[in-house]
C-alpha positions as CSV (number, residue, x, y, z in Angstrom):
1,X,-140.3,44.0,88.9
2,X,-141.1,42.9,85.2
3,X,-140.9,39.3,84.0
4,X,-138.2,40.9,81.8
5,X,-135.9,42.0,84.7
6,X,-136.4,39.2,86.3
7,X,-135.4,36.6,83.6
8,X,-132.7,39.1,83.1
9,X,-131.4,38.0,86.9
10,X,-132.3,34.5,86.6
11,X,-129.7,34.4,83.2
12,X,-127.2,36.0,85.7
13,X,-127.7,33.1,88.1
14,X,-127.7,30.6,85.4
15,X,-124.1,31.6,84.4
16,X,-122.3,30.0,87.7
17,X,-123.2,26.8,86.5
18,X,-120.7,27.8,83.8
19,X,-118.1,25.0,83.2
20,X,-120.2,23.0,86.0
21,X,-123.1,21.4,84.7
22,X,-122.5,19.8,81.5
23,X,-123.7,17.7,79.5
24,X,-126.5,19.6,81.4
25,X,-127.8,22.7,80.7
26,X,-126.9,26.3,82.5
27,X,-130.5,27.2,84.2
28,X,-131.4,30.3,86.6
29,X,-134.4,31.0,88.4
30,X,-135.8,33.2,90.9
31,X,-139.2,33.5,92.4
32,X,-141.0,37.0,92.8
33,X,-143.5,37.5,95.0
34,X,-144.9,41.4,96.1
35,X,-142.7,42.8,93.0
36,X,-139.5,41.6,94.6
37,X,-137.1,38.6,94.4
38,X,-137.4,36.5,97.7
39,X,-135.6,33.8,96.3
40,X,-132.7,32.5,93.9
41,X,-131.3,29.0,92.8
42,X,-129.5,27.7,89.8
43,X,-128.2,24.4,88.7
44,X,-124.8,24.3,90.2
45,X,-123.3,21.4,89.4
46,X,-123.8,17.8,87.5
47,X,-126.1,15.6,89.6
48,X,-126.9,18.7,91.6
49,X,-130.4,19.9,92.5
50,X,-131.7,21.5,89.5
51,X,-132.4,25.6,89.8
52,X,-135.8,25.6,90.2
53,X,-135.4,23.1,93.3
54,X,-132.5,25.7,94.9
55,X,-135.2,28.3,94.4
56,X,-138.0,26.5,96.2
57,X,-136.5,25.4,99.1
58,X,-134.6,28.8,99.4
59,X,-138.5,30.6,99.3
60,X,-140.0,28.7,102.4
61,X,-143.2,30.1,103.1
62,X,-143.0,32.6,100.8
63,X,-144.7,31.2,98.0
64,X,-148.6,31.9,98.0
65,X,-149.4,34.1,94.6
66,X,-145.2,34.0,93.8
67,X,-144.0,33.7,90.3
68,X,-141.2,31.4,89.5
69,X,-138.8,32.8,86.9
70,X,-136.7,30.3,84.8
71,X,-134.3,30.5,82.0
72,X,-135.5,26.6,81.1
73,X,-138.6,24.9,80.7
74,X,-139.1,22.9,84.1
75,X,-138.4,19.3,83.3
76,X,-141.0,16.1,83.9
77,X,-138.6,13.2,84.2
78,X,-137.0,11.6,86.6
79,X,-132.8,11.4,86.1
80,X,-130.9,12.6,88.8
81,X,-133.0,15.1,90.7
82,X,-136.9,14.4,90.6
83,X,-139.0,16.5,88.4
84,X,-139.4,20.0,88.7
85,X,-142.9,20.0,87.5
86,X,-144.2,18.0,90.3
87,X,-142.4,20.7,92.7
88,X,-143.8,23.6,91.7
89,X,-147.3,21.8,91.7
90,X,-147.0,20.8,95.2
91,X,-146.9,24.2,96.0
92,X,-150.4,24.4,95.5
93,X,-151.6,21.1,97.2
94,X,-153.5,21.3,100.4
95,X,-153.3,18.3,103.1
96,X,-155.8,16.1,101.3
97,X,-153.8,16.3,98.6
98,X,-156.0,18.7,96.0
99,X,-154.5,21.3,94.2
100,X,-155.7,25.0,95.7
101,X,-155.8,27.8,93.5
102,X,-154.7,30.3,96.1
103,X,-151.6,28.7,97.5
104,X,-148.0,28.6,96.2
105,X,-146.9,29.3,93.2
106,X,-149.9,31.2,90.9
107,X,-147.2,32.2,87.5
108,X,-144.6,30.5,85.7
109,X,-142.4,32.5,83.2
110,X,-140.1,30.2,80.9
111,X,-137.5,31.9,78.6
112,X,-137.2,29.1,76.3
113,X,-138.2,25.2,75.9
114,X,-136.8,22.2,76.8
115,X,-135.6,20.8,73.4
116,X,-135.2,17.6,74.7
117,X,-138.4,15.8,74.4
118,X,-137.5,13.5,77.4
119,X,-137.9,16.1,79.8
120,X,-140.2,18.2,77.9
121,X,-144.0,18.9,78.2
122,X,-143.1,20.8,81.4
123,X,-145.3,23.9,80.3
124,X,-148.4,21.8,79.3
125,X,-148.4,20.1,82.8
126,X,-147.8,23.2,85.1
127,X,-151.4,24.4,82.9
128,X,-153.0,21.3,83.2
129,X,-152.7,22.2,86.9
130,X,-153.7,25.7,86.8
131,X,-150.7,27.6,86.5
132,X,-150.6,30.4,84.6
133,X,-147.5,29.6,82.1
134,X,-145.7,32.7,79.8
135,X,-142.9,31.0,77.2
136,X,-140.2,32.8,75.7
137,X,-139.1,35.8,77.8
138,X,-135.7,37.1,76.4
139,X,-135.6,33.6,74.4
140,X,-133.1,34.7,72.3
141,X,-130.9,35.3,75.2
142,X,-131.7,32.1,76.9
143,X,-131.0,30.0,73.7
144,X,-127.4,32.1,73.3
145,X,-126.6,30.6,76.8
146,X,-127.3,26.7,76.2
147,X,-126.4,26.7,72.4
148,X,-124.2,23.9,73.7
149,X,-126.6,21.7,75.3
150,X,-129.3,22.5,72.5
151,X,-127.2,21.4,69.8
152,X,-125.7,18.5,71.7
153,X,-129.3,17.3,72.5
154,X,-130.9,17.9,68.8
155,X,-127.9,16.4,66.7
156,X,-126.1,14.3,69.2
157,X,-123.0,16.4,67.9
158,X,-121.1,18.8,70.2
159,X,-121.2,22.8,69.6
160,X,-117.6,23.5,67.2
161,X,-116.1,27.0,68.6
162,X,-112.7,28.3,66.1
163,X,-110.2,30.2,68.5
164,X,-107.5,32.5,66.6
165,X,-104.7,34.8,67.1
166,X,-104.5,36.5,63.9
167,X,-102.3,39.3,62.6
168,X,-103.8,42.0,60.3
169,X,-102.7,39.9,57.7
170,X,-104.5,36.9,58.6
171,X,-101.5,34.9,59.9
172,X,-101.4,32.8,63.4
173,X,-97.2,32.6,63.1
174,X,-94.6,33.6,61.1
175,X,-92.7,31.5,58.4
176,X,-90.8,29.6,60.7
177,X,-93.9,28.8,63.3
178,X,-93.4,31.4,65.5
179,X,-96.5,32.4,67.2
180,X,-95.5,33.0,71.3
181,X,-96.8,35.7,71.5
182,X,-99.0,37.4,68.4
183,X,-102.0,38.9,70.8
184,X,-101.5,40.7,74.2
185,X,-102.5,39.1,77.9
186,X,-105.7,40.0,77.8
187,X,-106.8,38.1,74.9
188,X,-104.9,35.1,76.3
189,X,-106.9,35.6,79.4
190,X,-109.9,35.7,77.6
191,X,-109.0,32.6,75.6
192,X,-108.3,31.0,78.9
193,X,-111.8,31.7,79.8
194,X,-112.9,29.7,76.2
195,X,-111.0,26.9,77.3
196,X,-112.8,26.8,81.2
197,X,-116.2,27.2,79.1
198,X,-116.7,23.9,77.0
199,X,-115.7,20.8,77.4
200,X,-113.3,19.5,75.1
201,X,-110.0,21.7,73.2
202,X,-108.6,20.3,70.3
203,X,-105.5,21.0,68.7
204,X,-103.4,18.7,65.6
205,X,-100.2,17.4,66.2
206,X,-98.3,19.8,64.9
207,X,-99.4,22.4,67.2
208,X,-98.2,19.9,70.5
209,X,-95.1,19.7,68.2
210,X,-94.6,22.9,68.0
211,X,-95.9,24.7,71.3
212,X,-95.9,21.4,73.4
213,X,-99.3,23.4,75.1
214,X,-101.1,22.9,78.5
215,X,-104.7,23.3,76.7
216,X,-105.8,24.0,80.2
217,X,-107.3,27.5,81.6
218,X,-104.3,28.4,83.3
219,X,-105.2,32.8,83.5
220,X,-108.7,32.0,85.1
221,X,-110.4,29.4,87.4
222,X,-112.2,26.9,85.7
223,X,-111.9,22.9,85.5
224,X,-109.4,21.2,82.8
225,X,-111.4,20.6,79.3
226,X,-110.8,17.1,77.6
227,X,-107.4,17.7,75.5
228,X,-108.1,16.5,72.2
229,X,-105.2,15.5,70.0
230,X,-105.3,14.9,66.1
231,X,-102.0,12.2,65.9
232,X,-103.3,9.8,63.0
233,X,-99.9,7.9,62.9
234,X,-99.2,8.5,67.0
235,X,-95.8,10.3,66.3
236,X,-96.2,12.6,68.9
237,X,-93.4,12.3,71.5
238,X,-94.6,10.8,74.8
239,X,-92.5,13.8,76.7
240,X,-95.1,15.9,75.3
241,X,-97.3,18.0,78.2
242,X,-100.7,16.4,77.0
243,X,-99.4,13.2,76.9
244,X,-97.5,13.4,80.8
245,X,-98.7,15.7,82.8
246,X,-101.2,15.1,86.2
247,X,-103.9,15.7,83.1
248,X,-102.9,13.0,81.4
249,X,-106.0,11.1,82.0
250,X,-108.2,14.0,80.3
251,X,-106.2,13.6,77.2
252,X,-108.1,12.4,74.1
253,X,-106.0,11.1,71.2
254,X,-107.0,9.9,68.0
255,X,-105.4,8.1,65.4
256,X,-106.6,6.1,62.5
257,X,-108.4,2.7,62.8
258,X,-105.0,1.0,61.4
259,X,-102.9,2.6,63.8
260,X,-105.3,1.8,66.6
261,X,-104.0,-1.7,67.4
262,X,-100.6,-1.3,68.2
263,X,-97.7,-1.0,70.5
264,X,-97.7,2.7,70.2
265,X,-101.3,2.9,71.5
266,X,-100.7,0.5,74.1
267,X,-98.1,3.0,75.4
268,X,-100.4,5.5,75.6
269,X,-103.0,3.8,77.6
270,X,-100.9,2.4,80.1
271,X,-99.2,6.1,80.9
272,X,-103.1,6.5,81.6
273,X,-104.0,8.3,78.0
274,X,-107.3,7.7,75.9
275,X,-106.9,6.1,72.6
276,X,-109.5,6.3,69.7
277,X,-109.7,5.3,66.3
278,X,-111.1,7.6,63.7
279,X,-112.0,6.5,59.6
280,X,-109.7,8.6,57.7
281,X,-111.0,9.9,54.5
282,X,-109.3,9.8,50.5
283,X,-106.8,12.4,51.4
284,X,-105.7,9.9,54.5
285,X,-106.6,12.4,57.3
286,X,-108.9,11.9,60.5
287,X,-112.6,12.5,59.3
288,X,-113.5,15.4,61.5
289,X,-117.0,15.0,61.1
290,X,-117.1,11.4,62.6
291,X,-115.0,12.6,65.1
292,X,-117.1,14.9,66.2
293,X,-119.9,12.3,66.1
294,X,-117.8,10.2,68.6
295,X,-117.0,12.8,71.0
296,X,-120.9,13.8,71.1
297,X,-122.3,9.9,71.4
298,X,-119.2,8.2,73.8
299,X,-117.9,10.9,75.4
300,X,-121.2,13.1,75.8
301,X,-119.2,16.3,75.3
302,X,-121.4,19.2,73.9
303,X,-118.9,21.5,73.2
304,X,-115.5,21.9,71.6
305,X,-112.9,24.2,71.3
306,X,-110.5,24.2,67.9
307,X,-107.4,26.2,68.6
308,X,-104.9,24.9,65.9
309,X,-103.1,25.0,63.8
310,X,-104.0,26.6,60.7
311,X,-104.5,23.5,59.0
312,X,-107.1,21.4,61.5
313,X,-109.0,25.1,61.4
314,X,-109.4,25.0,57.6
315,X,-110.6,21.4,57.3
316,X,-113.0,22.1,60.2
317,X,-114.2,25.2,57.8
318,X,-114.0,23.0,54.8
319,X,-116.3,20.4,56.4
320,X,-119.0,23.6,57.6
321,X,-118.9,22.1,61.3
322,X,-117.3,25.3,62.7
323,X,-120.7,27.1,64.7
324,X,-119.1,29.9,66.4
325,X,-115.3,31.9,65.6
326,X,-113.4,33.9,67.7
327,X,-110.5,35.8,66.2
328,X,-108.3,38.2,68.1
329,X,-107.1,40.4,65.9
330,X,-103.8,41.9,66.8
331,X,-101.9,45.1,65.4
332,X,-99.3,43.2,63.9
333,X,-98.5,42.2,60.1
334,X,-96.5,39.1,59.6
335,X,-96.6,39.3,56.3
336,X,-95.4,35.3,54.8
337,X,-96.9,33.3,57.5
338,X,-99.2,30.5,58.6
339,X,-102.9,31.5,57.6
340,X,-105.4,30.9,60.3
341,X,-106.7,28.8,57.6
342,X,-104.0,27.3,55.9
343,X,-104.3,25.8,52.4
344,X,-108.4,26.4,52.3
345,X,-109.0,28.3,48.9
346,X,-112.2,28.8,46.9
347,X,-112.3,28.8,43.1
348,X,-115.3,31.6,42.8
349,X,-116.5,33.9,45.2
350,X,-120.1,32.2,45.8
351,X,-118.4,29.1,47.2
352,X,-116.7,31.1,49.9
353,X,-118.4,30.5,53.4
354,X,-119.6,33.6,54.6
355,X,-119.8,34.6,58.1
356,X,-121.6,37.4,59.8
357,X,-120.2,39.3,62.6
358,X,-121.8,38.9,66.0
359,X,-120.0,41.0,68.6
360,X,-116.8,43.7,68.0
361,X,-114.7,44.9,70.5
362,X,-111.5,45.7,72.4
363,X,-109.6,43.6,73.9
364,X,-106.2,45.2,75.5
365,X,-104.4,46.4,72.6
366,X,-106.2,43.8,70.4
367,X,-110.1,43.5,68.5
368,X,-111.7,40.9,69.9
369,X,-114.2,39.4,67.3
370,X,-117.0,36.7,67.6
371,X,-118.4,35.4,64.1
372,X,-121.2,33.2,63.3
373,X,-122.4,31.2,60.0
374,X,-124.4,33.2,58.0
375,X,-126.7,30.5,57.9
376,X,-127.1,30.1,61.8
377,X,-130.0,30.7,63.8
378,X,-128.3,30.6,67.6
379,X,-129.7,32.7,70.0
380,X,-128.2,36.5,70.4
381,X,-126.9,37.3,73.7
């Protein structure tokens, strides 16, 4: 088996963590020993033991002149699990404690770095204790998988994912708001399976308004995002579903700082519903980019789901924060409708934001198409 099939499995493995781990990272690993897997592990949960820990314990004595296969750069710190470093070197220690060349594991192959430098440096010390180290096997692939947690941990600001129904025409609802339902059950389904993926959805007040929504991945298995709501006077009707359902409690909504401090709010947080204030720019609307910084610092959520409406889509595009976009594009023209982003315009052609496309394909009776910034250098799956 090649270090290339291998990693290939271990990104399979990481994907169970999916929905699971964060504001951790998804991380597979196996360890192959006679040109065969013997073991598997991945990080299966927050707090849980890390991958490479599931993978150890799962080998036993099968270890002497293995390799250990991992999406992630083993990590050197101590938070919730101990450091994998120090368990992969153990492999090697005899009873006196020395480190024997011939026992455990001889070859580690990492598909990408640790980018945060707290629990980096996990290469340099597996080689300091003469394991042979390879970096950045299917790296691409391995960076397409955590683009959440690496932004998170470089900027502090979660990953912004755009979600659309869209007709030919570019409209998500008619004239009169309409939009139940412009693409088929699959691409609901695989919207659904957006929503179980990241951590937070966010939608403006005019979609609860209108659709009064669930936000919750309702067609698949999956755990209930954070429901973010954009209400900067708090307007919204408390008989609204994100304001009174059982979920309640993972409801998000913001307001202005003015509006913070007042009976309105109070209601909220009594029914059991998070209140924030947001600074509000010249136009008087919630700043989305502090926002975003909010969500990242006090709420550690590393990714974020836009669905609507038109209008909170076009300011996210107008501020650039937007890193991923998924339009389904159904066989339908609306003609006079509500744009997917409604009231953005450009004055010349070089001041358009320019996207490229990143994967094309069916989805039912729909397309179903992922777009990324021109200017973006995630990881290809």
């Amino acid at each position: 088996m090649t270090d290339y099939e291998a990693m290939g499995r271990a990104l399979e493995l990481a994907l169970r963590g999916t929905g699971k781990v964060s504001p951790n990272p998804r991380v597979g690993c196996v360890i192959v020993r006679d040109g065969r897997i013997v073991a598997e592990g991945w990080h299966d949960h927050y707090g849980g033991l890390h991958a490479e820990m599931h993978a150890l314990q799962s080998a036993r004595e099968q270890l002497d002149g293995a390799t250990l296969v991992v999406t992630l750069e083993p990590c050197t710190h101590y938070g919730k699990q101990p450091p994998c470093t120090d368990a992969i070197i153990a492999t090697k220690r005899r009873d006196d404690g020395t480190l024997d060349p011939e026992r455990g594991i001889r070859r580690v192959v990492v598909g990408m770095r640790d980018p945060n430098p707290t629990a980096g440096g996990g290469v340099e010390q597996l080689r300091q204790a003469g394991i042979e180290v390879v970096v950045g096997v299917r790296e691409r692939e391995c960076q397409w998988l955590n683009r959440f947690f690496v932004k998170h941990t470089t900027s502090g600001l979660p990953y912004v994912i755009g979600k659309a129904a869209i007709s030919l025409d570019g409209c998500i609802a008619t004239a009169q708001g309409q939009s139940k339902w412009i693409s088929g059950d699959e691409s609901r389904r695989r919207a659904h399976i957006l929503r179980a993926e990241v951590d937070a959805v966010l939608v403006g007040r005019g979609t609860v308004e209108c659709d009064d929504p669930h936000l919750g991945p309702r067609m698949v298995r999956g755990r209930m995002p954070r429901r973010i709501v954009l209400d900067t006077h708090l307007s919204l009707p408390q008989t609204m579903r994100v304001l009174s359902d059982e979920h309640r409690m993972r409801t998000i909504v913001c307001t202005s700082l003015e509006n913070l401090p007042s009976h309105r709010a109070d209601q909220l947080r009594r029914n059991g519903v998070t209140v924030v204030g947001v600074p509000t720019g010249d136009d008087g609307l919630l700043s989305i980019p502090a926002l975003l910084r909010m969500l990242g610092k006090d709420f550690a959520i590393t990714s974020v789901l836009v669905e609507g409406g038109g209008r909170v889509l076009a300011r996210c595009l107008a501020e650039g924060v937007l890193d991923e976009l998924h339009a389904f594009v159904a066989p339908i023209v609306l003609g006079s409708g509500v744009r997917i982003f409604e009231g953005f315009a450009v004055g010349a052609l070089d001041h358009a934001p320019r996207w490229r496309f990143h994967a094309i394909g069916r989805s039912g009776d729909d397309a179903h198409v992922v777009l990324l910034p021109q200017q973006s250098s995630q990881g290809e799956r």
